[in-house]
C-alpha positions as a Markdown table, in Angstrom:
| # | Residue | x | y | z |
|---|---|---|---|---|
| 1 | Unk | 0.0 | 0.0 | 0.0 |
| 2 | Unk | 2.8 | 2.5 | 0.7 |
| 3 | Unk | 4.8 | 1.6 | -2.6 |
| 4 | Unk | 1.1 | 2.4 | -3.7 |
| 5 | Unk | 0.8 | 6.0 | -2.3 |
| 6 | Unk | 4.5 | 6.9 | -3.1 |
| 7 | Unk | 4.3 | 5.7 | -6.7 |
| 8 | Unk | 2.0 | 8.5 | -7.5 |
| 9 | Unk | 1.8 | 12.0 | -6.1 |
| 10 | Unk | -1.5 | 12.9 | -4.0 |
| 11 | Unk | -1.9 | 15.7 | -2.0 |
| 12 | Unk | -1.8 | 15.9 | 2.0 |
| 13 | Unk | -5.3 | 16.6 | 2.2 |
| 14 | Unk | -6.4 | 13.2 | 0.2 |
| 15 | Unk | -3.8 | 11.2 | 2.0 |
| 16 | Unk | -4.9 | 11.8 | 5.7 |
| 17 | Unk | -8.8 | 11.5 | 4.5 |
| 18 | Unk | -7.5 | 8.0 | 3.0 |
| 19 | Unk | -5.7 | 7.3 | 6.6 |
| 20 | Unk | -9.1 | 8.9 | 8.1 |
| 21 | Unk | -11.5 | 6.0 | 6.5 |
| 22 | Unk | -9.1 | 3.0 | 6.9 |
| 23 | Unk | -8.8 | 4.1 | 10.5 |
| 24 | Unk | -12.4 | 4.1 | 10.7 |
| 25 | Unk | -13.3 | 1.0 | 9.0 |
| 26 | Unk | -10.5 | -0.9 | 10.8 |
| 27 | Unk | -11.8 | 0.6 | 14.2 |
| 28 | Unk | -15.8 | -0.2 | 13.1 |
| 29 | Unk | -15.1 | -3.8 | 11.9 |
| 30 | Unk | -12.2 | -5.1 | 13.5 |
| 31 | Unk | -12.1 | -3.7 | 16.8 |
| 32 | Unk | -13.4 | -5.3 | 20.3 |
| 33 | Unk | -15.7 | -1.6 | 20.7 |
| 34 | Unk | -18.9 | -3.1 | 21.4 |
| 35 | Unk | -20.7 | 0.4 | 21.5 |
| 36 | Unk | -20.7 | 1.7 | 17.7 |
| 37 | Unk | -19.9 | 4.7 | 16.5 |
| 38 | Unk | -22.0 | 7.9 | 16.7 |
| 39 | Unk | -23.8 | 8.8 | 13.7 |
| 40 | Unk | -23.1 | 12.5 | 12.9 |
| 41 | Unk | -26.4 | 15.0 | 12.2 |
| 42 | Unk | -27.0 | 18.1 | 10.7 |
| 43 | Unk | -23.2 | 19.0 | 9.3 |
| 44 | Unk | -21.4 | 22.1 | 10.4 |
| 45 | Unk | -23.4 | 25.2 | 11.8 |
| 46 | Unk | -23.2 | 27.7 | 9.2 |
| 47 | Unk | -20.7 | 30.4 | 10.7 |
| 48 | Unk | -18.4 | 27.2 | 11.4 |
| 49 | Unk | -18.7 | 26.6 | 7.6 |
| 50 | Unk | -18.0 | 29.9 | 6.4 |
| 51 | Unk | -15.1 | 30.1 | 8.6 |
| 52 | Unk | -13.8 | 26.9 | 6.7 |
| 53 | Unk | -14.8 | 28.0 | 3.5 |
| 54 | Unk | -13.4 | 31.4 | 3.7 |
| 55 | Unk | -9.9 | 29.7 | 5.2 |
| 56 | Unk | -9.8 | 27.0 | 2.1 |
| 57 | Unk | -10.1 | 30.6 | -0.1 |
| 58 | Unk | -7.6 | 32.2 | 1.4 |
| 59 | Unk | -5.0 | 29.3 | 1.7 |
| 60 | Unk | -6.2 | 27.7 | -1.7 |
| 61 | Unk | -2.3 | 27.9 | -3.0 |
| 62 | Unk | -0.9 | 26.2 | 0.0 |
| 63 | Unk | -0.9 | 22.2 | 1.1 |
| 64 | Unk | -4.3 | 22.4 | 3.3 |
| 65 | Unk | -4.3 | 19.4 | 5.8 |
| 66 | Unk | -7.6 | 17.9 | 7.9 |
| 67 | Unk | -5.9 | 18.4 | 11.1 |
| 68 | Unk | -5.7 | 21.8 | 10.1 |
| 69 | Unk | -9.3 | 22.8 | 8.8 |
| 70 | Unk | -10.4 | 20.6 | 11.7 |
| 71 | Unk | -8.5 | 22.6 | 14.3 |
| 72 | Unk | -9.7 | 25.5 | 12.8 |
| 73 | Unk | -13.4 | 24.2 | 14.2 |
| 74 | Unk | -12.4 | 22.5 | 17.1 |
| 75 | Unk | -13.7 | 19.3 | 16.2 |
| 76 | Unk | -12.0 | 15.7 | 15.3 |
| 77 | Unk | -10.7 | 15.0 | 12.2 |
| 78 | Unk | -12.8 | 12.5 | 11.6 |
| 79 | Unk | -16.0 | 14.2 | 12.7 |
| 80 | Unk | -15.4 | 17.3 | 10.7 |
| 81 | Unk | -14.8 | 15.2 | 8.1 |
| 82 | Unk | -18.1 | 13.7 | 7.8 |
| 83 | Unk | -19.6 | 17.0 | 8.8 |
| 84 | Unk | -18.1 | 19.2 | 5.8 |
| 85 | Unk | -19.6 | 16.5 | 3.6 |
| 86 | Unk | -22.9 | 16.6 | 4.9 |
| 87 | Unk | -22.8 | 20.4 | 5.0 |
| 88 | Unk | -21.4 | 20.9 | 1.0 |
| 89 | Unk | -22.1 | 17.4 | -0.1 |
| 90 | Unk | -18.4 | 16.5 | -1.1 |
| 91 | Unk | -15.5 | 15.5 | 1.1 |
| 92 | Unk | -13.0 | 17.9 | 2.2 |
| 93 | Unk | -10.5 | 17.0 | -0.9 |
| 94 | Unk | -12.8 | 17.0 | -3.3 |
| 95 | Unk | -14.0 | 20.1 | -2.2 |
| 96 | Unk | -10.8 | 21.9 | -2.4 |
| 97 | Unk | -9.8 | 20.6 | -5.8 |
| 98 | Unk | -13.6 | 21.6 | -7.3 |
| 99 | Unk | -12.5 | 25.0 | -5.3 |
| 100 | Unk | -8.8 | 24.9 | -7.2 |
| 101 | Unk | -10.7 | 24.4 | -10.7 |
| 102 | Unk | -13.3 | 27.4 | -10.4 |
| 103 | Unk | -10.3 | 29.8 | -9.8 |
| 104 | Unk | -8.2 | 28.5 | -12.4 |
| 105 | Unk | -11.0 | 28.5 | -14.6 |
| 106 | Unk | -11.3 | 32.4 | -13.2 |
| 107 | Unk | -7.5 | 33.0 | -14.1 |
| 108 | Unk | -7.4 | 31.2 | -17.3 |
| 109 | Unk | -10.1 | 34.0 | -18.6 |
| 110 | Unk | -8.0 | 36.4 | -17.7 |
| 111 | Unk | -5.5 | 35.3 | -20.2 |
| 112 | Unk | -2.2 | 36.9 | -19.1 |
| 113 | Unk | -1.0 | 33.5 | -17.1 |
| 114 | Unk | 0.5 | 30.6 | -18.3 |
| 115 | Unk | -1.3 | 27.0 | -17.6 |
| 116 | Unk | 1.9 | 26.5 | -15.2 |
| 117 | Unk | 1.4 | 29.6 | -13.4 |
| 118 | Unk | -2.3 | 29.3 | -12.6 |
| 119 | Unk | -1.3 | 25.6 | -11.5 |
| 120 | Unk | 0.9 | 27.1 | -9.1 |
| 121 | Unk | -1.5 | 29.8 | -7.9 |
| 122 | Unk | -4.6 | 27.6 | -7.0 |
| 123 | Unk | -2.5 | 25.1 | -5.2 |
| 124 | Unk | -1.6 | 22.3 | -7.5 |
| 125 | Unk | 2.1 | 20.9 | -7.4 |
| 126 | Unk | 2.3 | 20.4 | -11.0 |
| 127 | Unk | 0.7 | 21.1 | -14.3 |
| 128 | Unk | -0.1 | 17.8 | -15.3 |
| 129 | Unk | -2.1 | 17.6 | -11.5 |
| 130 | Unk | -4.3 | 20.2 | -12.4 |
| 131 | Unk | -5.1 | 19.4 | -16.5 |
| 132 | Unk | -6.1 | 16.0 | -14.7 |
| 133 | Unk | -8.7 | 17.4 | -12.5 |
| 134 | Unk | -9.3 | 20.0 | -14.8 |
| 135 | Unk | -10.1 | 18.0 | -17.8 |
| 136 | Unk | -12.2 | 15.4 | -15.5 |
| 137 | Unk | -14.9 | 18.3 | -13.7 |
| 138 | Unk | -14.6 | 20.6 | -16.9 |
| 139 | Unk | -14.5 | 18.0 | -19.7 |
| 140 | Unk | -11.7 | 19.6 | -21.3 |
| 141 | Unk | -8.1 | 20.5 | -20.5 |
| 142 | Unk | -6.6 | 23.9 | -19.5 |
| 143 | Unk | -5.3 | 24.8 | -23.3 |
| 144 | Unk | -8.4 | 24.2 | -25.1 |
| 145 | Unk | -10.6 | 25.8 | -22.1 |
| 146 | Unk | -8.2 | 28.8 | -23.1 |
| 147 | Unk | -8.9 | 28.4 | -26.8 |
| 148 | Unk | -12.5 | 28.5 | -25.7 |
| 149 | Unk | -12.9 | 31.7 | -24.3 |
| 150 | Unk | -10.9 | 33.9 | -26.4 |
């Protein structure tokens, strides 16, 4: 599994979410616990959402970690986690890279950056990271997006 991980680059948010479930499932099906786990309701207040939000906006160009936007709420990992999905319907990650794409996609309009700048801007290590999750939620990659709205 670590040859896995280390064969192709992911970033620190997905990795600890990834860590976060197998913890979970190991702890839920292979543990002695005989009370379960609580079931979380309702997501994140909203003022503890738009303090999230507004962080992941502010930070979008640096390596955001669950600890960290956790912390930021004073809650567990593992509860914010489940939380922030119920609240915005996509996991953390997930979130953060459909947050990456929308500002690229903003700064790729603006046509005086290269693809590798804007990579570098909304947070992605590389260019190839962000034509891969660009052309998956847009349909098509950076260059021709560019082409597009000329």
């Amino acid at each position: 599994m670590r040859s896995e991980l280390q064969a192709v680059s992911y970033d620190k948010l997905y990795l600890e979410s990834l860590i976060n479930f197998l913890s979970v499932h190991l702890i839920k099906n292979y543990s002695t616990q005989k009370k379960p786990l609580k079931q979380v309701q309702g997501g994140l207040s909203k003022g503890k959402l738009k303090q999230v939000v507004d962080y992941i906006n502010d930070n979008l160009n640096q390596d955001l970690s669950l600890k960290e936007l956790a912390r930021l709420v004073q809650i567990s990992p593992y509860y914010f986690t489940r939380q922030f999905k119920q609240s915005t319907a996509l996991p953390p990650h997930q979130y953060i890279i459909h947050t990456r794409i929308e500002r690229a996609k903003q700064l790729l309009k603006q046509g005086n950056l290269s693809i590798a700048q804007v990579a570098y801007i909304v947070g992605f290590s590389h260019q190839s990271h962000l034509n891969r999750h660009f052309k998956r939620l847009v349909g098509v990659t950076p260059k021709v997006f560019v082409k597009q709205n000329k």
